[in-house]
C-alpha positions in Angstrom: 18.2 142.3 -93.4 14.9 142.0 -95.2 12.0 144.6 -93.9 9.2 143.1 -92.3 6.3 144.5 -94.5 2.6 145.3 -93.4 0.4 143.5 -94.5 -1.9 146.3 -96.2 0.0 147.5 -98.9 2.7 144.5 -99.8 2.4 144.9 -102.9 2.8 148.6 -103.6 6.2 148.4 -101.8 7.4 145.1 -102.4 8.8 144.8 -106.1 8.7 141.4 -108.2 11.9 139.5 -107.4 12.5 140.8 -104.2 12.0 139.1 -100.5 9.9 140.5 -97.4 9.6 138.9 -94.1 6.2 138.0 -92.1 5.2 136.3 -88.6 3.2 133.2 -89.6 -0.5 133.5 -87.7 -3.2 130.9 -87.8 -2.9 126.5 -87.6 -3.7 126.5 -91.3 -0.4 125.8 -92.6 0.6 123.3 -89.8 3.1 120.8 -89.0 5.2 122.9 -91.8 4.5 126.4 -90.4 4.2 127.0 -86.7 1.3 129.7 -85.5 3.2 132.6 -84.1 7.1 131.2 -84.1 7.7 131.0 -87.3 8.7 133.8 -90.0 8.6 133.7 -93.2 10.5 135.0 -96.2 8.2 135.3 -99.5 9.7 136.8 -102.3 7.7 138.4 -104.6 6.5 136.4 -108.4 4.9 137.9 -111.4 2.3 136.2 -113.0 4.5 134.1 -115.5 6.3 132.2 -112.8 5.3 128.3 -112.2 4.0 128.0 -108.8 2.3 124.7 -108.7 2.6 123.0 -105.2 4.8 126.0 -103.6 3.7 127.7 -100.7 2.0 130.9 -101.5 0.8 134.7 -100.0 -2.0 135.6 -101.9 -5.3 137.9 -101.5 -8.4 136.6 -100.3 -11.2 137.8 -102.1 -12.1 140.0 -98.6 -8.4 141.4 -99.4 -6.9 139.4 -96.3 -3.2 138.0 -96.6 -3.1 134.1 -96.7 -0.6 131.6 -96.9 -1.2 128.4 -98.0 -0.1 125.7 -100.8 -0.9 125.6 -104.6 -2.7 122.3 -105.1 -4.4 123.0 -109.0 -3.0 125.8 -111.7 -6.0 126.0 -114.5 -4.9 128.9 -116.9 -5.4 131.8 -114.6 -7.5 129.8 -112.1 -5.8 128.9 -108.3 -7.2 126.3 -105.8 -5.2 126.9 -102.6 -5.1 124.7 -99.5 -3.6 124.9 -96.0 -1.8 122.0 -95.6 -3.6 122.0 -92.1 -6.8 122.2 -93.4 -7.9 118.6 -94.7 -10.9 120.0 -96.7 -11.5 123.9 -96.8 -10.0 124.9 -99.9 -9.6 128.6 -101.4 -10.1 130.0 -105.2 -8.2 132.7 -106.5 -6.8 134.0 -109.3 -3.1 134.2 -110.8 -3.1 138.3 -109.8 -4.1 137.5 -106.7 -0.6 136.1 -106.2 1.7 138.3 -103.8 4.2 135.8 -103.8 6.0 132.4 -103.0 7.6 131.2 -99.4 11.4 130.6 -100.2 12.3 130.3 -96.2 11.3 129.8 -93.1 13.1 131.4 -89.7 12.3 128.6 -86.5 11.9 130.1 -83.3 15.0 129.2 -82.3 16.6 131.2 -85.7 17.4 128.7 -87.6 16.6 129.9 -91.7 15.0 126.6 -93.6 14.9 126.7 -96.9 11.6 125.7 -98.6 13.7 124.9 -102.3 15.8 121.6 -100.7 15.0 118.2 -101.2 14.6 117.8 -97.7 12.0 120.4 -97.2 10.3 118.6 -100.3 10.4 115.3 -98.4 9.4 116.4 -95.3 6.1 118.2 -97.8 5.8 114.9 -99.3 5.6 112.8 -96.4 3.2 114.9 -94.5 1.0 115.5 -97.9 0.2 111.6 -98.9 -1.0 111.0 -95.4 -4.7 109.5 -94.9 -6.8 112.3 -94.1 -8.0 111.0 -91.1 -4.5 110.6 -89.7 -3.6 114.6 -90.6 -6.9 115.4 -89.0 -5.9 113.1 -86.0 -2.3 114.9 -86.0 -3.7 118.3 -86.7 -6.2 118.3 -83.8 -3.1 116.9 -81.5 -0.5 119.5 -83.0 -3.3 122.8 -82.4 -3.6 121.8 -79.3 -0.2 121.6 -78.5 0.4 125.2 -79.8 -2.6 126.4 -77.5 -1.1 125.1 -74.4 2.7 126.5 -75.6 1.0 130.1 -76.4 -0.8 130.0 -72.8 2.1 129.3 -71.0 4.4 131.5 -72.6 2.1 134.3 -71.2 
C-alpha cells in the first residue's frame, strides 16, 4: 500500500523512484482528474528524466503543490498548464519537479494507468479540442462537480 504523503515535506521523505498517493483538489486538471474523487499515484523523477507532456507535481514558486501537464521543456525551463485551464499557464524550473502522475484511483477504485495508449488517446482527444469548446465543456463539467460535492453533503 503506498503512504499518502503531506504535502509539506514530499520531498524529504519521498525518495527518487518511489510512488506516493495524493487526493486531487482543484478543476484545474479536468475532464482527466476529478476535484476531490480522484487519487493520484506520482512517483518521484530526478532531474534527468524526460517529462515532456506527462502530468506533473511540482512547486509553485509560493511553495504550494500543483499538478498539472508539461506543455514546453527549454533546458532547465518548465511551462506547465492545467489541462482545465485554457490559458493560465505556470513557469518553473526542472528542480521544482516533485514528480510524475503514473496512476490514477476513480472513485469507484478502479487504478488507471496514465502510461497506456488509451490514457494517451483519451489526453489526445481532449488536448486538440478548439479552445472555446474546452472552455464550453469545462464551465459545464465545474459545474457539474459543484452540484455532486453539494449533494454529497
Amino acid at each position: 500500500m503506498l503512504p499518502e504523503i503531506a504535502k509539506d515535506n514530499i520531498e524529504s521523505l519521498v525518495p527518487v523512484g518511489e510512488q506516493f498517493k495524493i487526493v486531487v483538489t482543484g478543476y484545474s486538471m479536468l475532464p482527466l482528474l476529478g476535484y476531490g474523487h480522484d487519487t493520484i499515484v506520482v512517483r518521484r523523477t530526478d532531474d534527468t528524466e524526460p517529462i515532456m507532456g506527462r502530468i506533473a507535481m511540482f512547486r509553485a514558486k509560493d511553495r504550494h503543490i500543483i499538478v498539472h501537464r508539461v506543455v514546453a521543456v527549454d533546458g532547465d525551463n518548465i511551462t506547465f498548464q492545467g489541462d482545465g485551464n485554457t490559458y493560465q499557464r505556470e513557469y518553473g524550473k526542472r528542480s521544482d519537479v516533485v514528480g510524475v502522475v503514473e496512476e490514477v484511483i476513480r472513485e469507484d477504485g478502479r487504478t488507471v494507468s496514465c502510461t497506456t495508449p488509451r490514457w494517451h488517446r483519451r489526453e489526445r482527444m481532449w488536448l486538440w479540442q478548439p479552445t472555446i469548446i474546452r472552455r464550453y465543456a469545462l464551465a459545464i463539467l465545474r459545474r457539474m462537480a459543484n452540484y455532486k460535492r453539494k449533494n454529497q453533503r
